[in-house]
C-alpha positions as CSV (number, residue, x, y, z in Angstrom):
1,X,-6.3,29.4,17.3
2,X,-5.8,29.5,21.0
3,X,-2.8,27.7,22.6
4,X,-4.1,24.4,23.8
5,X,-2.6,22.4,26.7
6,X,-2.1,18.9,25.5
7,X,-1.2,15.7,27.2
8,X,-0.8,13.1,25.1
9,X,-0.3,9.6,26.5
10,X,2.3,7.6,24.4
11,X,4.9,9.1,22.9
12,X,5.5,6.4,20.2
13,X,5.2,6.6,16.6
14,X,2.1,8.6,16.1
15,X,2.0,10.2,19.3
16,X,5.7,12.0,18.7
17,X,4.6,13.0,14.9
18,X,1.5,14.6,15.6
19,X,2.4,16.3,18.9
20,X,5.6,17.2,17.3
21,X,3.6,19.1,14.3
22,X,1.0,20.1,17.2
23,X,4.4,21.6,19.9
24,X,6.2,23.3,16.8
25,X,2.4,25.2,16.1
26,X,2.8,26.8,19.7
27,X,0.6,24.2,21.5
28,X,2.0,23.2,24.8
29,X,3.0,19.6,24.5
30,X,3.6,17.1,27.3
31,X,4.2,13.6,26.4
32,X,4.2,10.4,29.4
33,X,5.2,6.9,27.7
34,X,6.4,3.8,29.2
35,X,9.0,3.9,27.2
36,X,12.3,5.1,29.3
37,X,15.0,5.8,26.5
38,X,11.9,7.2,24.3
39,X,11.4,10.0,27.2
40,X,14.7,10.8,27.7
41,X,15.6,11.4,24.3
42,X,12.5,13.8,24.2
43,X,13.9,15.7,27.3
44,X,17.6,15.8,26.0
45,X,17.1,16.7,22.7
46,X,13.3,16.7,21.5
47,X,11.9,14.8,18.5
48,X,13.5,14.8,15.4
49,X,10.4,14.4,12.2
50,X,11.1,13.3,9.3
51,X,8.9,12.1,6.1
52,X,7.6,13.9,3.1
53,X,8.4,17.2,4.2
54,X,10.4,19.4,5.4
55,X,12.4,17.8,8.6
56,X,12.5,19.8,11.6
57,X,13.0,18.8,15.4
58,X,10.5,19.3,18.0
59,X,10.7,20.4,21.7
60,X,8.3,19.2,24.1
61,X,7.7,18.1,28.0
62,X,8.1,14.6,28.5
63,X,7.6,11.9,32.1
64,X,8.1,8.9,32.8
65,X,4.5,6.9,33.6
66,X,6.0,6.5,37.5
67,X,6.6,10.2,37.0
68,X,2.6,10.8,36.8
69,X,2.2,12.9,40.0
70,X,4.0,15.7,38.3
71,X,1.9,16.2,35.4
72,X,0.8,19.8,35.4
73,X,-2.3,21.8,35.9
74,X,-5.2,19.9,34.0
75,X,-5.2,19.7,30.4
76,X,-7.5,21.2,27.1
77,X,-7.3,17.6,25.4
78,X,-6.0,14.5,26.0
79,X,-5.0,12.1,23.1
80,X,-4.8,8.4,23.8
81,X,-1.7,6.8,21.7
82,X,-1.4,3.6,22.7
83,X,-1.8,0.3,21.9
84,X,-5.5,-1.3,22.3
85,X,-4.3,-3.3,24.9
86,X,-3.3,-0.5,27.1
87,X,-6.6,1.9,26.2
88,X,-8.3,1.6,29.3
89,X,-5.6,2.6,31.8
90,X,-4.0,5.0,29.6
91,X,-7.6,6.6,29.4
92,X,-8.0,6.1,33.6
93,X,-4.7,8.3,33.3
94,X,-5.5,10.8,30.6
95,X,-8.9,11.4,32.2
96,X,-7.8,12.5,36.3
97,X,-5.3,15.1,34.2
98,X,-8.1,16.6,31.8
99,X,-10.1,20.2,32.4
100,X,-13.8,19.6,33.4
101,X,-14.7,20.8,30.1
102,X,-12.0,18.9,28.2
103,X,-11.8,15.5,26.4
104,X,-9.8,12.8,25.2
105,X,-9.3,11.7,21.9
106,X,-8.7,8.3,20.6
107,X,-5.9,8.3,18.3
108,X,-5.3,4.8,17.5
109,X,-6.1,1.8,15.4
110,X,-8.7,-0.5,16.0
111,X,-12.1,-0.1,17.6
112,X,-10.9,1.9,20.8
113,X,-13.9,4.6,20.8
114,X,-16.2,2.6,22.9
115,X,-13.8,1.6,25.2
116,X,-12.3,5.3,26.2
117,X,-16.1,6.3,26.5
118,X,-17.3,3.5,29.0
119,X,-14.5,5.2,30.7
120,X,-14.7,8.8,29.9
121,X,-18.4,9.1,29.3
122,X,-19.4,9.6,25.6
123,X,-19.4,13.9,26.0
124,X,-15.7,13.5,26.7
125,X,-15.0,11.3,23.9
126,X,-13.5,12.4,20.4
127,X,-13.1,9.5,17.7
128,X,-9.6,10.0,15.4
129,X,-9.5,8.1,12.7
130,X,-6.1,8.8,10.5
131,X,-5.4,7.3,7.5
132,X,-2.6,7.6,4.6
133,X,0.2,8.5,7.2
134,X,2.2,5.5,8.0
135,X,4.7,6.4,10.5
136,X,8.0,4.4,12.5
137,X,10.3,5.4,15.6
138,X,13.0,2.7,15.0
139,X,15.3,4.7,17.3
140,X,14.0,7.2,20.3
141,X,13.5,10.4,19.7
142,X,13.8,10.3,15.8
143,X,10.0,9.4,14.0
144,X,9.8,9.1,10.7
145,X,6.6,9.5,8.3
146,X,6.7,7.2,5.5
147,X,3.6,7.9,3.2
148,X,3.2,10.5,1.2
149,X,1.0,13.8,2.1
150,X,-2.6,13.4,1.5
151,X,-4.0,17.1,1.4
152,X,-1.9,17.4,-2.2
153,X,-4.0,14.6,-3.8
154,X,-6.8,15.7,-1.9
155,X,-7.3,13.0,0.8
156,X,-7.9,14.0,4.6
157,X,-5.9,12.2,6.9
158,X,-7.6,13.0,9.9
159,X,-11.0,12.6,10.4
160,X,-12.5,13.9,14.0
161,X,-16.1,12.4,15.2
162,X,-18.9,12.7,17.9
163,X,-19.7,9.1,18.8
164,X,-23.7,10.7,17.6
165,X,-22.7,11.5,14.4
166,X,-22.9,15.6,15.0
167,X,-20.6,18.0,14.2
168,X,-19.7,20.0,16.8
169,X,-17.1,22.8,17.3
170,X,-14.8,20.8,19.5
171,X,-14.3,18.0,16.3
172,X,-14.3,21.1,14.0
173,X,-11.7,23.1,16.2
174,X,-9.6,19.9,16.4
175,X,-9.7,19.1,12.8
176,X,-8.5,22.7,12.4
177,X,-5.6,22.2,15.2
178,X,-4.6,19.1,12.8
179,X,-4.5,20.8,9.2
180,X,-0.8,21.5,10.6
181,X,0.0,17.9,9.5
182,X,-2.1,17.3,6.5
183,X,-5.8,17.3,5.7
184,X,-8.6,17.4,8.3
185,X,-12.2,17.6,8.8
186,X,-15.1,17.1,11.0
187,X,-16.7,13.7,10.2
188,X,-20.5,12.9,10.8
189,X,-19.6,9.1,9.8
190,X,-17.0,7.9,13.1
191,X,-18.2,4.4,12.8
192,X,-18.1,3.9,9.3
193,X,-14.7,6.0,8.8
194,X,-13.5,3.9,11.9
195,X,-13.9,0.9,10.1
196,X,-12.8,1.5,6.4
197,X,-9.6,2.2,8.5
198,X,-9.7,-1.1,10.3
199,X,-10.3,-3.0,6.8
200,X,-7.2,-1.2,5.0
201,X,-5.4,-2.1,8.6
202,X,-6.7,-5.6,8.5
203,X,-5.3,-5.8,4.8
204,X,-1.7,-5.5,5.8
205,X,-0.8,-5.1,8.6
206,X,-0.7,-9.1,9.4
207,X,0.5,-9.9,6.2
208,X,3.6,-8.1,6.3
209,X,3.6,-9.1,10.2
210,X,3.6,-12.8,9.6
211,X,5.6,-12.5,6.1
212,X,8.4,-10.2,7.1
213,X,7.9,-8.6,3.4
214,X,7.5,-4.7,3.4
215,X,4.5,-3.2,1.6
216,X,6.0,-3.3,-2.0
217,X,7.2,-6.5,-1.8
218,X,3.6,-7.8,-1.0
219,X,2.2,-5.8,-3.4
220,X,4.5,-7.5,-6.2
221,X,3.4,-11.2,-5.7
222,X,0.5,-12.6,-6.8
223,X,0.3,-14.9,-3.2
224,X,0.7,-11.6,-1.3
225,X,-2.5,-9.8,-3.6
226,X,-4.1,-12.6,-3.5
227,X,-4.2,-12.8,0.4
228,X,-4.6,-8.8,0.7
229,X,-7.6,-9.0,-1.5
230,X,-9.1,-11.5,0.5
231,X,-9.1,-10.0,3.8
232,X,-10.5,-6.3,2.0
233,X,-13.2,-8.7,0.7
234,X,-14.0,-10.2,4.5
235,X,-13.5,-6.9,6.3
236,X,-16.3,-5.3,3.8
237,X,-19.0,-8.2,3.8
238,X,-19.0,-7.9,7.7
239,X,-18.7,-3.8,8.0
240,X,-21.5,-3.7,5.1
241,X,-23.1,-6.3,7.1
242,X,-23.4,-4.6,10.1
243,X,-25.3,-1.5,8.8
244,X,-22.4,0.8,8.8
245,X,-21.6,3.4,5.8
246,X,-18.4,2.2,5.1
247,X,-16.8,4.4,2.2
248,X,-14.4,3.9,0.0
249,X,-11.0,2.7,1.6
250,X,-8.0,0.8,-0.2
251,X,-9.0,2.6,-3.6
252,X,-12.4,0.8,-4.2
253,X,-15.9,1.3,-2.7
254,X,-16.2,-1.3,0.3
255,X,-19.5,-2.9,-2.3
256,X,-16.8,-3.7,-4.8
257,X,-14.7,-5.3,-2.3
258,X,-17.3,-7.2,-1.0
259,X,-17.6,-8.5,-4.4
260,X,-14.0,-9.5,-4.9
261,X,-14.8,-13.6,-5.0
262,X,-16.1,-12.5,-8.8
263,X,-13.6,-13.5,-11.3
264,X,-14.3,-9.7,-13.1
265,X,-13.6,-7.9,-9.8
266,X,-11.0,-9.8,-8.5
267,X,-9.1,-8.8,-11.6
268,X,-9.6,-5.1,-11.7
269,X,-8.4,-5.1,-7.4
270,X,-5.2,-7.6,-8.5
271,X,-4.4,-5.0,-11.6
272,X,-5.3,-2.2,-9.3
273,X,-2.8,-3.2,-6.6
274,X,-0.2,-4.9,-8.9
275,X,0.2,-1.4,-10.5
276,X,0.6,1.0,-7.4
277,X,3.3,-1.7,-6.4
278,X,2.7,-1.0,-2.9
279,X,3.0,2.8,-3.2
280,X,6.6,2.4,-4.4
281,X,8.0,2.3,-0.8
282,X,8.8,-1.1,1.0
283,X,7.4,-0.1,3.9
284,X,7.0,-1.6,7.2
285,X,3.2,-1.0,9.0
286,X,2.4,-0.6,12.8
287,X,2.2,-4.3,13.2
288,X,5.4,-5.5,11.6
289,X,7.2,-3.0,13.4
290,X,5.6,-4.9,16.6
291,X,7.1,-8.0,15.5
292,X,10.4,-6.8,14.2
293,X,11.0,-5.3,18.1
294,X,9.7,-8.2,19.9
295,X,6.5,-6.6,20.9
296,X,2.9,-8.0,21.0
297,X,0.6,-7.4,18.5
298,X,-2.7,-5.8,18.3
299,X,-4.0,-9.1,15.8
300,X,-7.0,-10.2,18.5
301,X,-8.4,-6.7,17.9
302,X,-7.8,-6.0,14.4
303,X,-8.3,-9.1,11.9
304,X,-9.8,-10.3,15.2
305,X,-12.4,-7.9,15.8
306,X,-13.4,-8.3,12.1
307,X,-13.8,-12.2,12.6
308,X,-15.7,-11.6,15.8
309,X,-18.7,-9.1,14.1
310,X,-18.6,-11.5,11.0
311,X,-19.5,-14.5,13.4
312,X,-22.3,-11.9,15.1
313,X,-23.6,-11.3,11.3
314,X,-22.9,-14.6,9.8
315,X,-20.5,-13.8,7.6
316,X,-18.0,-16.2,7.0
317,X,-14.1,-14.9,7.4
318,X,-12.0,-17.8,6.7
319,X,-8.7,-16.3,5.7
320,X,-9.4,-13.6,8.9
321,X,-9.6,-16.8,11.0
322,X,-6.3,-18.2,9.4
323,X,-4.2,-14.7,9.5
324,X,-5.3,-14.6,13.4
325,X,-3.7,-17.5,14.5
326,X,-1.0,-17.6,12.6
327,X,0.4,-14.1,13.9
328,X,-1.0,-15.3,17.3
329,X,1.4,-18.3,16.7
330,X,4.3,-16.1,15.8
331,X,3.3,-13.7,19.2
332,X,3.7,-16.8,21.1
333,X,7.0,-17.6,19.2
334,X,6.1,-20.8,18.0
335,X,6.1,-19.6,15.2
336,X,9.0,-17.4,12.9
337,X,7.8,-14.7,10.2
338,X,7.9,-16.1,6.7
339,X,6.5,-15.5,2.9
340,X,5.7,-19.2,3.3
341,X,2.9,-18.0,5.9
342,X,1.0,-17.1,3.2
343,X,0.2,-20.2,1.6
344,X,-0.2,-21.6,5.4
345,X,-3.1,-19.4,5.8
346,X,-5.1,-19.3,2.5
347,X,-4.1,-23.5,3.2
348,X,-6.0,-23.2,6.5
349,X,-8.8,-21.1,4.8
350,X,-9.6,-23.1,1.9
351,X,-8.8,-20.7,-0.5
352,X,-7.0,-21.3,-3.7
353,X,-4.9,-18.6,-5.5
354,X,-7.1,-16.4,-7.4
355,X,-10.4,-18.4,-7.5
């Protein structure tokens, strides 16, 4: 493949491991972050990528966002690697730096695609979804991939989409670019990919946020299945609810999760999860890292987005509703991380341990 020019704005966690993966391929990588001792560390000594391969440091242009005027001549592809919050000026930014025929891709959590388009316009926009590739940068300049490789047990981790559903040869040519990292492919289902990836985000990522308990640790108490299962089940009723072809996510058809207030099928999940043990790694996802460095949370457009199209559809999402304000409580620092946040939010919900 060609050498691509390729800006990627935010150069935390998944912005330094896949630009590091995309720099080492012979792609020219230039990296701007708010993040001053992040870019420095970048221009001193690169990014040093670690995880369930072989470790390797990467070399690659970084700025600082004041620096902005001295980006270079327009890029192939911009990827957006921010935080929600920030998507629509980091997309103003990507977008003045990006080749006429170019386009920026969304490579983020949440529900970003439609905001980057209203910016970009939808032929310049490129969904990402990524899933199974839990990365940290608890120190700058040194990112770290915790989950294990998914083209081995034959998962893709990337999945590149046309807001139309089409597959074109820009998603196919970035999906290729990406099989550097792990498994890729074109996708003709964005919205439904998009949001099997917000329900398994919506799953853990508050709970560990708002219980300071890693992955494992969750996975080994019946409170912390019990609360896991019922925001799969939530996330599911309101995805299947809204038309989309949600597929399987979290090991279990999104039907089957929907079902989860069954005795039957709450069992086989709780078995399910209680014998993974959380993947056998305590690990820490994107949101607890956010509250373990004193950084706001993306919680109003993860379990919050679900709880907002449930209450378009209908669909009841108690324990959303209670996961929501109680990491909105601990953003706000009224409130500290605890395991006994648990039984404050399926308290506030109305649910009782495994009925």
């Amino acid at each position: 493949m060609a050498t691509k020019s390729l800006l990627f704005v935010g150069a935390g966690a998944v912005g330094s491991y896949i630009g590091a993966f995309l720099s080492r391929a012979g792609h020219d990588v230039t990296y701007i972050d708010p993040w001053p001792e992040q870019v420095e560390a970048i221009r001193t000594r690169g990014i040093s990528v670690t995880g369930p391969h072989d470790p390797f440091q990467a070399k690659a242009k970084a700025l600082h966002i004041h620096e902005a005027q001295q980006l270079d001549a327009p890029f192939d592809i911009a990827f957006i690697a921010m935080k929600t919050y920030d998507t629509a000026w980091a997309t103003h930014l990507a977008l003045s730096h990006v080749k006429p025929e170019g386009f920026v891709v969304s490579a983020q959590n949440c529900w970003n695609d439609p905001v980057v388009a209203g910016i970009a316009g939808v032929d310049r926009s490129v969904g990402l979804v990524m899933s199974r590739i839990g990365v940290a940068l608890w120190k700058p300049g040194e990112v770290e991939r915790g989950m294990e490789r998914g083209a081995g047990a034959g998962h893709d981790v990337f999945r590149a989409g046309e807001h139309d559903g089409k597959i074109t040869r820009r998603t196919e040519e970035l999906a290729s670019m990406l099989k550097v990292i792990d498994g890729a492919r074109a996708t003709d289902n964005l919205w439904g990919e998009r949001w099997a990836k917000l329900s398994q985000n919506a799953m853990g990522n508050p709970v560990q946020a708002m219980t300071g308990l890693g992955s494992a640790e969750i996975a080994g108490e019946a409170r912390g299945r019990e609360i896991t299962i019922r925001l799969g089940e939530e996330s599911a009723r309101v995805g299947l609810a809204l038309g989309l072809r949600v597929p399987s996510f979290a090991g279990f058809a999104p039907e089957r999760w929907a079902d989860a207030a069954k005795p039957e099928v709450y069992r086989e999940i709780d078995e399910s999860m209680a014998g993974k043990g959380g993947g056998g790694r305590n690990w820490r996802a994107s949101m607890a890292q956010d509250v373990i460095k004193g950084r706001r949370t993306e919680i109003d457009y993860m379990n919050g987005y679900v709880v907002d199209k449930g209450r378009e559809k209908g669909v009841p999402t108690p324990v959303s509703s209670a996961v929501v304000q109680i990491v909105r409580e601990i953003d706000a620092g009224t409130r500290k991380p605890s395991p006994d946040n648990i039984g404050v939010a399926l308290s506030r919900s109305g649910s009782r341990l495994g009925s």
